[in-house]
C-alpha positions in Angstrom: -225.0 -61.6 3.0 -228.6 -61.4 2.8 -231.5 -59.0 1.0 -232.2 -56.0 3.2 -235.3 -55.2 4.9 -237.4 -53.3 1.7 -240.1 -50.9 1.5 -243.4 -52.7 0.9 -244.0 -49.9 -2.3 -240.7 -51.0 -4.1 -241.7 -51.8 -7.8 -237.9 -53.0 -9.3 -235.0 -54.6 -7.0 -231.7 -53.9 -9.0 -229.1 -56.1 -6.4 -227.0 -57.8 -9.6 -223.1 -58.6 -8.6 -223.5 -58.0 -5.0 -222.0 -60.7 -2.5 -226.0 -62.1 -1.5 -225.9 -65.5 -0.5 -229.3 -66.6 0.3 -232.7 -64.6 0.4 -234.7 -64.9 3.7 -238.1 -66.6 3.3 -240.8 -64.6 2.2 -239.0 -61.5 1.8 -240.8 -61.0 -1.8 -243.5 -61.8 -0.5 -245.2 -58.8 0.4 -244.0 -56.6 -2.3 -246.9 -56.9 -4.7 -246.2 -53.9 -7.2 -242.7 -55.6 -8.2 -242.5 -55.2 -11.6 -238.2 -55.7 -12.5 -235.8 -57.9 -10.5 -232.2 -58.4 -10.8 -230.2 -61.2 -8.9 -227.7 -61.9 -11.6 -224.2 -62.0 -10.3 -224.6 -62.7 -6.7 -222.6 -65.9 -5.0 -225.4 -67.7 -3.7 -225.4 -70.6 -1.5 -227.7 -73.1 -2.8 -228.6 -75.1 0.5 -232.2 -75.9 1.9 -232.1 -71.5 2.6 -232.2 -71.6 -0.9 -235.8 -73.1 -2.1 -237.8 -69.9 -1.1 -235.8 -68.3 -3.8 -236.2 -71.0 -6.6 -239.9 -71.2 -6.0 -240.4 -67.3 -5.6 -238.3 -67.6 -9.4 -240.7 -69.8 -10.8 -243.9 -68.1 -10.2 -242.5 -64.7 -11.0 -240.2 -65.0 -14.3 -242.0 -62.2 -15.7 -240.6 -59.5 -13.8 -236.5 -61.1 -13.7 -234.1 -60.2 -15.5 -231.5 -62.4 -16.0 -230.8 -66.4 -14.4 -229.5 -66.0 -11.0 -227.3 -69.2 -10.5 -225.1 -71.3 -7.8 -221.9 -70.5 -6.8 -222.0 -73.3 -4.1 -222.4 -76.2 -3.0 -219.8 -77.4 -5.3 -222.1 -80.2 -6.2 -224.7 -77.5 -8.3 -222.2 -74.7 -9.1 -223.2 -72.5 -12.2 -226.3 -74.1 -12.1 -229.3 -72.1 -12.5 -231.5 -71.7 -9.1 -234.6 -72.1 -11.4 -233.2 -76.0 -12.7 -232.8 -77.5 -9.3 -235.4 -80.4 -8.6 -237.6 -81.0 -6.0 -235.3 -84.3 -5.4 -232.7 -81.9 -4.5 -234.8 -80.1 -1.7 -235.8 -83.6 -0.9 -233.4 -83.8 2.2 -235.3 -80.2 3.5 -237.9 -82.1 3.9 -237.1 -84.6 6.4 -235.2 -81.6 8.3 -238.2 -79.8 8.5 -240.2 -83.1 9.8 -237.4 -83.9 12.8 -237.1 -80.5 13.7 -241.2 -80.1 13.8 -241.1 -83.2 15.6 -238.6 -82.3 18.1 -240.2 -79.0 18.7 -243.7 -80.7 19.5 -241.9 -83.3 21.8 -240.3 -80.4 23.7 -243.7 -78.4 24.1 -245.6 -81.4 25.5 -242.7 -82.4 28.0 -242.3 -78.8 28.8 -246.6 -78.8 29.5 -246.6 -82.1 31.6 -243.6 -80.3 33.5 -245.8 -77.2 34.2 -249.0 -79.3 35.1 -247.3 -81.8 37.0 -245.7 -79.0 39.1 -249.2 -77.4 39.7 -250.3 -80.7 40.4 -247.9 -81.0 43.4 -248.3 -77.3 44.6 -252.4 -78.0 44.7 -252.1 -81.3 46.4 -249.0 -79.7 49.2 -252.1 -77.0 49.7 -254.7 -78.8 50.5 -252.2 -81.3 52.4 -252.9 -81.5 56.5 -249.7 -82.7 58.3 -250.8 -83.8 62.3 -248.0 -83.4 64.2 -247.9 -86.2 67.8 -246.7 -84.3 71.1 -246.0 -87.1 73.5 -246.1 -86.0 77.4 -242.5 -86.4 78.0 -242.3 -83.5 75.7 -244.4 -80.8 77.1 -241.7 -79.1 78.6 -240.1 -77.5 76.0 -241.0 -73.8 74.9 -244.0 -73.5 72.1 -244.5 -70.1 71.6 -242.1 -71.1 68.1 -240.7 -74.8 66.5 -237.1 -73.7 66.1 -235.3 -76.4 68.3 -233.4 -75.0 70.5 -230.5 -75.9 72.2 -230.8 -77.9 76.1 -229.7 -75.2 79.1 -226.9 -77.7 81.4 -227.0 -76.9 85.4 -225.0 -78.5 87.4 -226.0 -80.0 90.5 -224.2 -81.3 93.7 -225.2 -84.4 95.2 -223.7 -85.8 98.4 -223.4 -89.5 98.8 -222.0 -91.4 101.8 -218.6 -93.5 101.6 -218.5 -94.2 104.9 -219.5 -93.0 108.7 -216.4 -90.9 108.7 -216.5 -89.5 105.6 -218.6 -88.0 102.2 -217.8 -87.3 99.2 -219.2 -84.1 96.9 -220.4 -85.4 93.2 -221.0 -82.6 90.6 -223.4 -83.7 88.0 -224.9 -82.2 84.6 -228.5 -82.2 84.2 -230.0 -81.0 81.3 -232.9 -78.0 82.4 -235.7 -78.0 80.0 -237.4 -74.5 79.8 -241.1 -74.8 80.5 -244.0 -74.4 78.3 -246.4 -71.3 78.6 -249.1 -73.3 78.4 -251.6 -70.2 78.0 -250.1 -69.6 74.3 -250.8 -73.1 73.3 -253.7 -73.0 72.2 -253.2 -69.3 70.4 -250.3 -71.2 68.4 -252.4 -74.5 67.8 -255.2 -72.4 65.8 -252.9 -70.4 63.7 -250.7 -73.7 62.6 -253.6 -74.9 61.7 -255.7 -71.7 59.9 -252.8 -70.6 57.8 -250.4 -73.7 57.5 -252.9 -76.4 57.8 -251.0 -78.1 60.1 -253.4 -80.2 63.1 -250.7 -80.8 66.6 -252.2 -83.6 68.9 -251.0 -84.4 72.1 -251.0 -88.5 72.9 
């Protein structure tokens, strides 16, 4: 349980024999006009959440009344929150320094990640793909570049056995639709105005 949100004119804090744990950092920090606090009696837990309290105590023994102590870890239980050493928030420390450093490391991965991805949309944009049409080619349909599927006509072709008789062959030839060759050139210049992309016959 922690200290609840206070108005910034509150001059005395009576929270004795509550069930507070821990008080958030810089909570006191903008009440100026204290002038009488009471934490007596509360179970708080004396971890790294703590220190903000203990220093808070020190500068301000004026306006407390009474020793608000530890009711855990077991390690510092009873003890007053003003006696613990800066040893003991020692630990805190290096908590503070991996967790600052692991936050840094994360915000400069995260910014290579950001410019390396606008590093590959710019150079995609200014990219120019040329696209080969060979001649065997030129029959299929351009007014789009969805491949399509290849119409099948069959065709009968007579061959001879012999004087007397013939035989009748069916055969599958696939039947390429032709090109409108007038739109070529219409879709040539808008592949290459608006997706940069050059097509040249060889």
């Amino acid at each position: 349980m922690e200290v609840p949100h206070l108005p910034s004119d509150t001059t005395e804090l009576h929270v004795q024999d509550n069930r507070l744990t821990t008080v958030p950092p810089g909570l006191f920090d903008r009440l100026a006009g204290l002038r009488k606090v009471s934490l007596t009696g509360n179970p708080f837990h004396c971890d790294c959440g703590i220190q903000y309290l203990r220093n808070w105590l020190l500068r301000n023994r004026a306006v407390v009344s009474g020793e608000p102590t530890c009711a855990s870890p077991s390690s510092v239980a009873h003890t007053a929150i003003t006696e613990l050493s800066d040893d003991y928030f020692y630990s805190c420390a290096q908590q503070n320094c991996v967790g600052g450093m692991y936050n840094t490391l994360m915000g400069v991965m995260l910014c290579g990640l950001i410019i390396l991805l606008m590093w590959g949309l710019r150079l995609a944009k200014n990219s120019t793909f040329t696209l080969d049409i060979d001649e065997r080619h030129i029959g299929f349909e351009a007014n789009s570049l969805r491949s399509r599927r290849p119409k099948h006509r069959r065709r009968a072709t007579l061959s001879e056995v012999s004087e007397s008789s013939a035989s009748l062959t069916w055969t599958e030839d696939l039947e390429m639709p032709l090109m409108n060759m007038q739109l070529l050139p219409q879709i040539l210049d808008v592949l290459h105005k608006k997706h940069n992309i050059k097509i040249k016959a060889i």
